[in-house]
C-alpha positions in Angstrom: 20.6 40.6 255.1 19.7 40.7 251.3 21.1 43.7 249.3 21.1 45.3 245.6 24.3 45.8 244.3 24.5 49.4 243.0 27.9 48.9 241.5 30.4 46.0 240.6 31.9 44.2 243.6 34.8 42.2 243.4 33.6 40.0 246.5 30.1 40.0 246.0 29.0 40.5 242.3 27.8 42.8 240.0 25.0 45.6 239.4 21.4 44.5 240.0 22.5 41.1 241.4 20.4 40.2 245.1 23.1 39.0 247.7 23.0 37.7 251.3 25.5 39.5 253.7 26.0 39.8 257.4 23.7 43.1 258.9 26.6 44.6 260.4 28.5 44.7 256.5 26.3 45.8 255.1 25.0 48.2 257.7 28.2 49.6 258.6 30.0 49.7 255.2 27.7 48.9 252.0 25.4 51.1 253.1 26.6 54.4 253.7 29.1 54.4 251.3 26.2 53.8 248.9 27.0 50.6 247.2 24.0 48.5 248.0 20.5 48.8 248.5 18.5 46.8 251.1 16.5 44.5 249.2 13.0 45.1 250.4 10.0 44.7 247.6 10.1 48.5 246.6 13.6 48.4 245.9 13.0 44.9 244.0 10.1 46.3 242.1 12.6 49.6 241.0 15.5 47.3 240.3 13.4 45.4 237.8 12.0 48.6 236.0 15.7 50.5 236.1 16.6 46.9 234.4 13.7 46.9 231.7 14.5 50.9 230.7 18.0 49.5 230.5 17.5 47.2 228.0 15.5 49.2 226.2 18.1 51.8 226.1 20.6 49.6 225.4 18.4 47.8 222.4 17.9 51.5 220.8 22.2 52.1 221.1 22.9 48.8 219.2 20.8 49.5 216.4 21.6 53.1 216.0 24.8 51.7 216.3 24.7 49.1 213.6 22.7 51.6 211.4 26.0 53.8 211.5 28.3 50.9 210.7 25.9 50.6 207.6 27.0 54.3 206.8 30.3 53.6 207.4 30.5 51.0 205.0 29.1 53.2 202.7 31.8 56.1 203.2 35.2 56.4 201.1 37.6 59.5 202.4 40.3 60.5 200.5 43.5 62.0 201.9 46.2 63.7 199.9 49.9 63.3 201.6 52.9 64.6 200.7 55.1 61.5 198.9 58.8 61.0 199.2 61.3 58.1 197.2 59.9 54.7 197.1 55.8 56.2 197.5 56.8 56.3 201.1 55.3 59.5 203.3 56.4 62.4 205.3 54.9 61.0 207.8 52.0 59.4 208.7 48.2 58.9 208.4 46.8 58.7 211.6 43.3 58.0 213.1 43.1 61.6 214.3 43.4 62.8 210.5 40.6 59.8 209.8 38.2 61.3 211.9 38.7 64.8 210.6 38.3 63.6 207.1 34.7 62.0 208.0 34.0 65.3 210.3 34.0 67.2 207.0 31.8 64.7 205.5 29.6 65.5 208.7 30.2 62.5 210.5 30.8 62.8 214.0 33.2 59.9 215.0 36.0 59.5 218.0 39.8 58.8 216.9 39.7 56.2 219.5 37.0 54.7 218.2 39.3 54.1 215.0 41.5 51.2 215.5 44.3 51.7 213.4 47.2 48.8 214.5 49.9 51.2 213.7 50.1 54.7 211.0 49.6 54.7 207.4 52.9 55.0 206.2 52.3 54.5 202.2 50.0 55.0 199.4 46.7 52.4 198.8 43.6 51.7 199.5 42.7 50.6 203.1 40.0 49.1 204.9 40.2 50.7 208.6 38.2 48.7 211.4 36.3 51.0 213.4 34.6 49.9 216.9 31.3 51.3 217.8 29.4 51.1 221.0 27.5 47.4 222.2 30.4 45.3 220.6 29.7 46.5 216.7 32.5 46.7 214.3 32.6 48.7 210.9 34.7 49.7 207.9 35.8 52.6 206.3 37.6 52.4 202.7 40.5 55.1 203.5 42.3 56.6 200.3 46.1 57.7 200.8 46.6 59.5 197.5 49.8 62.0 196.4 49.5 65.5 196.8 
């Protein structure tokens, strides 16, 4: 019996892929636990549109992600710490003070998103990677200044 994946199967394959298995798999456990679709011509026909919008979708995401990693290229924050002997700080900067720097600069971006290897643990000038969705990668210049 042919079948649509509905979701990733280590076994079998991935979403969207056609596969032959026995009738009584997939009639007894693909099924009706909802991870296949037979593959008669409807289902074919709403794969291939559900595939097409997906593309689409995912075509609009990369380049409203791309145009963001051109604004982030763009942005500078500055961040006043609190300095100690050698320009060393009481403690750290950390990607969750990052993104509250840019949310007052009215951009909206996740501290995991912010890929910091380890703390900022002295005065400079950095350039912080930041991942954004479909694979693109930014900057932001990042400013640790005395208080």
């Amino acid at each position: 019996m042919k079948v649509i994946l509905r979701k990733d199967l280590d076994n079998l394959g991935t979403v969207g892929s056609v596969v032959d298995v026995k009738d009584g798999y997939a009639r007894n456990y693909l099924i009706p636990r909802d991870l296949v679709f037979p593959a008669s011509k409807g289902n074919m026909r709403a794969l291939e549109e559900e595939q097409k919008q997906a593309s689409k979708r995912s075509n609009k995401e990369k380049k409203s992600s791309e145009h963001m990693a051109q604004e982030l290229e763009k942005v500078s924050i500055t961040l006043q710490m609190k300095v100690g002997e050698d320009e060393k700080l009481f403690g750290a900067v950390t990607s969750q003070m990052i993104s509250d720097a840019l949310a007052e600069k009215k951009i909206t971006l996740d501290k995991r998103s912010i890929e910091l290897e380890e703390p900022i643990k002295s005065l400079g000038i950095y350039d912080v990677p930041v991942k954004l969705p479909q694979g693109v990668a930014g900057n932001i210049k990042v400013w640790v200044v005395r208080e």
